[in-house]
N, C-alpha and C positions, 0 to 999 in steps of 0.2 A: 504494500500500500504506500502510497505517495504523502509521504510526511509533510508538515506547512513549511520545515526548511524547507524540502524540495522545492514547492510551490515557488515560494519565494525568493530560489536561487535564478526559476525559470523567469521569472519576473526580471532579476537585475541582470540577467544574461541577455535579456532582447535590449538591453541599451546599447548592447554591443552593434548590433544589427541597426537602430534607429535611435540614436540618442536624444534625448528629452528635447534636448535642444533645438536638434533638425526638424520638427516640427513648426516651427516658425516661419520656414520657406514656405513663398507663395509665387512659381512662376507658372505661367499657362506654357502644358508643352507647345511646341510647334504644329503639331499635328494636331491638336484640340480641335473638333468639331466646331463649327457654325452652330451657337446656341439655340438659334432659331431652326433649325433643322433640325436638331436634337426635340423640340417640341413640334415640328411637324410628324416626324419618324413614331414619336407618339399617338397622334391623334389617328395614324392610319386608320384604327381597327375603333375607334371611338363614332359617336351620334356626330355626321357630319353639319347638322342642322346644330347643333350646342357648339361646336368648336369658337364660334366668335366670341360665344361666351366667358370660354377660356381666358381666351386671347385679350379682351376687353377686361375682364378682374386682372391679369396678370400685368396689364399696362397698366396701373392706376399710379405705382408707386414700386420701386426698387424691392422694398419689404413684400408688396404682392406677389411679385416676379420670383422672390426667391422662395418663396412657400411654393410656387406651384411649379420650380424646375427642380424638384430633387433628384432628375435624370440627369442634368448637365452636370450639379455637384457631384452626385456617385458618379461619374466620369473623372472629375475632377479629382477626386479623393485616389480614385483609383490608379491613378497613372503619377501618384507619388508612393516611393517605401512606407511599409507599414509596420508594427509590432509582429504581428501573428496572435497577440493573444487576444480569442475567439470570444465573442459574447451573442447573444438575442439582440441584433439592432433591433432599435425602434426603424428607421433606416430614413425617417424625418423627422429630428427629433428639434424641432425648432418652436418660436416659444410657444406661439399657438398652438401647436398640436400635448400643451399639456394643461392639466384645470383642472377640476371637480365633479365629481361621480359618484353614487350610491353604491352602498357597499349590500350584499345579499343580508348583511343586517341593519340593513336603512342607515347605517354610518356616513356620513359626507365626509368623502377621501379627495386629496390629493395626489394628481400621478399623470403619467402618459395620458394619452387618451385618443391616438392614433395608431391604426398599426398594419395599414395598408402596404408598407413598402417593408414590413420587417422580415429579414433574414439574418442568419449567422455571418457575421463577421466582423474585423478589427476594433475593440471597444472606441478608440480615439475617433473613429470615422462621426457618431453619434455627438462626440463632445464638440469637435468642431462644428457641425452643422448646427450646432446650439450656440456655441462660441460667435458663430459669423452670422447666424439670426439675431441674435443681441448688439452685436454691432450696428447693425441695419439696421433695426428699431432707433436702435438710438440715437442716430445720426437722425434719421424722419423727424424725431422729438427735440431737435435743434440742441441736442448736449453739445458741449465741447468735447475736443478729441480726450481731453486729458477724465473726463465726467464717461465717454463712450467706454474706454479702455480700464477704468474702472468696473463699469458692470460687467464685462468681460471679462476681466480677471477673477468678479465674484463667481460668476457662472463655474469658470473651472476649476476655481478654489473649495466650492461646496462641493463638487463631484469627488476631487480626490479626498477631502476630508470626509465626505460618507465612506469611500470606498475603504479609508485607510482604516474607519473606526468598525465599519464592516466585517473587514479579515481579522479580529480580534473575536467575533463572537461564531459560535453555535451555528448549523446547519439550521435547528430549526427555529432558532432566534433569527436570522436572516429572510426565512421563511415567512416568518408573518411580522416583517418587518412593516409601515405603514407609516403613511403621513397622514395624520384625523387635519379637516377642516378648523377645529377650535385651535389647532398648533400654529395656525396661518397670525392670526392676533396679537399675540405678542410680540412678532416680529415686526409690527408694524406701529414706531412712535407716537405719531401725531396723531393728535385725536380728532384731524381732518380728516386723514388717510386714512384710521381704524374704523371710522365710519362708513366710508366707503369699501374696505373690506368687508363690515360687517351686512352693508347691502348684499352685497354678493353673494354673500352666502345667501343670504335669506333668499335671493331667485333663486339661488340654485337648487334650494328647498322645496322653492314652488313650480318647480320644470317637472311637473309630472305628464303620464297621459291622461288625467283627469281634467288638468290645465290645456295641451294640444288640443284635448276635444272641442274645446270651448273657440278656440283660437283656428283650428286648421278644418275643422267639419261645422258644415251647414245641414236644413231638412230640405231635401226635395223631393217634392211628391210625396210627403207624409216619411220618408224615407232617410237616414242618416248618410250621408255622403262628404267627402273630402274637396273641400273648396278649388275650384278651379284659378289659375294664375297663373296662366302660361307666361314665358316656356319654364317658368324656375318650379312650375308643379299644375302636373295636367294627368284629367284620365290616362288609367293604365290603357284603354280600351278591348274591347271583349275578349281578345286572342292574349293578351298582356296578362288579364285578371286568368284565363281560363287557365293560362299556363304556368301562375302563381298559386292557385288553388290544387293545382295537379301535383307541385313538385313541391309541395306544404309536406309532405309526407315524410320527403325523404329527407328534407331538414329536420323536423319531429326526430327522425332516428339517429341522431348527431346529439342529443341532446340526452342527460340521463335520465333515468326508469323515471324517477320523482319531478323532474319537470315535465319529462313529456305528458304524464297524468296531470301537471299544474296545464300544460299547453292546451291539451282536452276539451278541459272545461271553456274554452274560447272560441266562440264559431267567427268566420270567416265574413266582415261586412264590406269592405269596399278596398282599393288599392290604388296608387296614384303615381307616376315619374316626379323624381324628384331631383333638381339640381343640386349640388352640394360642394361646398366647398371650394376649392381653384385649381389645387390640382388635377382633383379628379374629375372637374366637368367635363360632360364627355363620353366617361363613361357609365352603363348602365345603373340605373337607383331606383328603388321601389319602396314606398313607405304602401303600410297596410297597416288598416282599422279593424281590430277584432273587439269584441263585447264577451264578456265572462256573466255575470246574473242577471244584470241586464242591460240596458240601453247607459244606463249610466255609470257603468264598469268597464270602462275601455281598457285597449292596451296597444298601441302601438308598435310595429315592430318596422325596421329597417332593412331592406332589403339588397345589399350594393356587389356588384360587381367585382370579383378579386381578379388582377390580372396576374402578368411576372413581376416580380418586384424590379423597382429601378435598379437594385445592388448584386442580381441573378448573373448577370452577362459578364461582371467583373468577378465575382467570385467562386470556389469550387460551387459541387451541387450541393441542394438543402437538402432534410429528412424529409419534405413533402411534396408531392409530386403535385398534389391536389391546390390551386393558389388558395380557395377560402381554407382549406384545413391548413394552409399555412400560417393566416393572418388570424385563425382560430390559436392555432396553438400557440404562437409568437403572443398575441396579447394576454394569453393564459399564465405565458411564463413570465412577461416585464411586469402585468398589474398586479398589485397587493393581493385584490379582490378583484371578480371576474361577475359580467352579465348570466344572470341566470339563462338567459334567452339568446347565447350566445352558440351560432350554429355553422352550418356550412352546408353545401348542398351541389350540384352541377344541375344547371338550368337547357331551355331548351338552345340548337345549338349549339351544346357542348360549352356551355359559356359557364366559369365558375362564377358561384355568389356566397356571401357569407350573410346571415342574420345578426342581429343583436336588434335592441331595443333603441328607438329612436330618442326619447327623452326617459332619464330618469335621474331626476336632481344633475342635470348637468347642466356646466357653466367655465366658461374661457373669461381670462381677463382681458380687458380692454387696454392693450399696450399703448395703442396710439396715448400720446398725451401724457402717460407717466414722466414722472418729473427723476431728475438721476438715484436720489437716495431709494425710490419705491422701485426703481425698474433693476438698483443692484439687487436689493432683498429679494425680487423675484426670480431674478436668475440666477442667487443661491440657491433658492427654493427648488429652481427646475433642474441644476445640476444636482441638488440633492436626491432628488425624485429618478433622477436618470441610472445615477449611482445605486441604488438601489435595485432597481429592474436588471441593470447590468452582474451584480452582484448573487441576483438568485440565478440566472444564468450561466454565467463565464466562472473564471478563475478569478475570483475577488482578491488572493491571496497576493496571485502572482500580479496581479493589475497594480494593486497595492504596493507592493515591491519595488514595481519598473515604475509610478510615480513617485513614491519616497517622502519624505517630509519638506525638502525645500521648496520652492518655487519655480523651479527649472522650467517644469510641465508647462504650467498656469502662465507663464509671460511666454512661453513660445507662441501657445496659443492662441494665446493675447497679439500676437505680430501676424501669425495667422489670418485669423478674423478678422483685423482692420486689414489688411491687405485682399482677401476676400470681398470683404462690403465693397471695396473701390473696384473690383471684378463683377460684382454684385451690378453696381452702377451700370457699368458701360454695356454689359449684360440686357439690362433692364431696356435701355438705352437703343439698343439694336433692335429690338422688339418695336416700339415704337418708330425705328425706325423701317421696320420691315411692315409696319400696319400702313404709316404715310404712303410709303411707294405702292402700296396696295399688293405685298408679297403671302402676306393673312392677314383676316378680316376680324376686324375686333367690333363686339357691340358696346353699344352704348352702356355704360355703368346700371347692373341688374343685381 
């Protein structure tokens, strides 16, 4: 058996191969793709009718653009040296894609909350895309360099100190490791700012699908149905619903003995296309309205498209073959706590889908606007969060190890990231200029 030296020899030995330091390089190979063709080569197989969609959220702002290439940057990451040591990426772990969620004992957690792009590999690949989303922010939010590179440093300063205080404890102490919503509060001084934290929460309390009902379903015809609002949310139509209704099944059996009886009890009322998000606009999305006792007992569920993840082409092969049992198991093993109603299934044409629940006490901060002291404390929070998920995964020991106590990691990364944001930019930049010449079509802000 492999002792925690061990572990942790493996750890300072991969400095040999990438040291702390060389992370900090940030040059675009020469042969780097055309970023915008990197998002065309995407939409191939995507709703050609939703592409402007894309194209139109992603121009808004630099910080948009980079939420919805995490293709270009897994290119990017990939065609620099890496550690080898292996973890669960989230494989977008940027700031949005992390917030607040019910736990299956109605708990309000903090943690990931995306896991479309997740596959095995390099833990650092996760900290910089978190690293260079903080950046980004926070340039939009008019910091200075000296205020931007700050929160950047908190970002990777809380990941290693989760990871480092990590590999000190228990298998199963790691395990049900957890961030509770009420731990959000005292990290937050002012009693301007704790108020508006404590807002938040309080929505996120009230994001149920007893709230949706109210909000996303109308009566017609005596009838419960899901509001129309094209194109960000329109009838499934008869062939959409019939083929949702039919392959209801074989999701049901993805699920364990005791929920598929909790699932049971839920008959089947309407179904709807639904836009979501930036990167994934595009591709397929199905929210569905079920009823348990009666009319006033909803439940929402999510129905989205799993493709290859962006990090597949760069790295060896995964244990799933299947995308939604990918992005099933992958969020299984980074969240604390896991959706009950969390499934997978293959749809018609061969096209993979995964379930979960559309709303349940969920809730994202509002970056825009964060002032520097709030947006560091949140990007310790989210490298904390990351470090974690990382740690029930990977080698926590050896991770631990090959960061160490100093700061070596944390400013490299930090030169990283602002040199990224400034990649970010011209990135950003080409997109727009590829919408003016009319090379793709962007819609009007939706």
């Amino acid at each position: 058996m492999t002792t925690p030296a061990d572990r942790a020899q493996r750890g300072k030995d991969a400095r040999k191969h990438i040291p702390r330091s060389a992370h900090g390089l940030w040059l675009p190979s020469v042969e780097r793709p055309d970023p915008v063709a990197v998002l065309e080569r995407q939409g191939r197989d995507r709703l050609p009718e939703l592409l402007p969609v894309r194209y139109g959220r992603m121009a808004r702002s630099p910080f948009a653009f980079l939420r919805g290439s995490a293709a270009v940057m897994a290119g990017d990451l990939a065609s620099q040296p890496h550690t080898g040591l292996t973890v669960q990426l989230c494989g977008d772990a940027h700031l949005l894609n992390f917030g607040l969620y019910a736990s299956p004992e109605r708990a309000l957690l903090f943690d990931l909350n995306d896991f479309d792009e997740t596959f095995p590999g390099p833990f650092e690949w996760d900290v910089k895309r978190l690293a260079a989303s903080v950046a980004v922010a926070a340039r939009e939010n008019g910091h200075t360099e000296a205020k931007v590179r700050q929160s950047v440093l908190a970002a990777v300063a809380g990941y290693r100190t989760a990871v480092r205080r990590l590999a000190g404890l228990g298998e199963l102490a790691v395990w049900y490791e957890r961030i509770e919503a009420d731990q959000l509060l005292p990290l937050v001084r002012s009693g301007r700012h704790r108020r508006r934290v404590e807002s938040s929460l309080t929505r996120a309390r009230r994001r149920t699908s007893l709230q949706a009902l109210g909000k996303l379903t109308e009566i017609v015809d005596g009838r419960r149905r899901i509001i129309q609002d094209p194109p960000i949310l329109e009838s499934a139509g008869a062939s959409d619903a019939a083929a949702l209704r039919k392959i209801f099944s074989d999701y049901r059996s993805t699920l364990s003995e005791e929920r598929r009886l909790l699932l049971d009890r839920y008959r089947f009322v309407d179904a709807a296309r639904k836009v979501v998000g930036v990167g994934s606009v595009g591709t397929r999305c199905f929210i569905v309205l079920l009823t348990g006792r009666d009319d006033d007992d909803p439940l929402f569920l999510q129905i989205k498209e799993a493709r290859e993840s962006v990090l597949e082409e760069h790295l060896p092969n995964g244990p799933y073959v299947h995308p939604g049992h990918r992005v099933v198991a992958g969020q299984r093993l980074l969240q604390a706590a896991g959706d009950i109603f969390l499934g997978w299934m293959t749809g018609p044409q061969g096209r993979a889908y995964y379930w979960r629940q559309l709303r349940d006490m969920k809730g994202s901060a509002d970056v825009a606007g964060l002032n520097p002291d709030i947006l560091q404390t949140y990007a310790r929070l989210c490298g904390t969060a990351l470090a974690r998920g990382h740690a029930r995964s990977g080698d926590r020991i050896a991770i631990a190890a090959y960061l160490g106590n100093a700061e070596t990691f944390d400013r490299a990364v930090a030169d990283f990231a602002l040199s990224y944001a400034d990649q970010t930019a011209a990135d950003h930049a080409a997109l727009g200029a590829a919408v003016a010449a009319g090379v793709v079509a962007a819609a009007p802000e939706i």
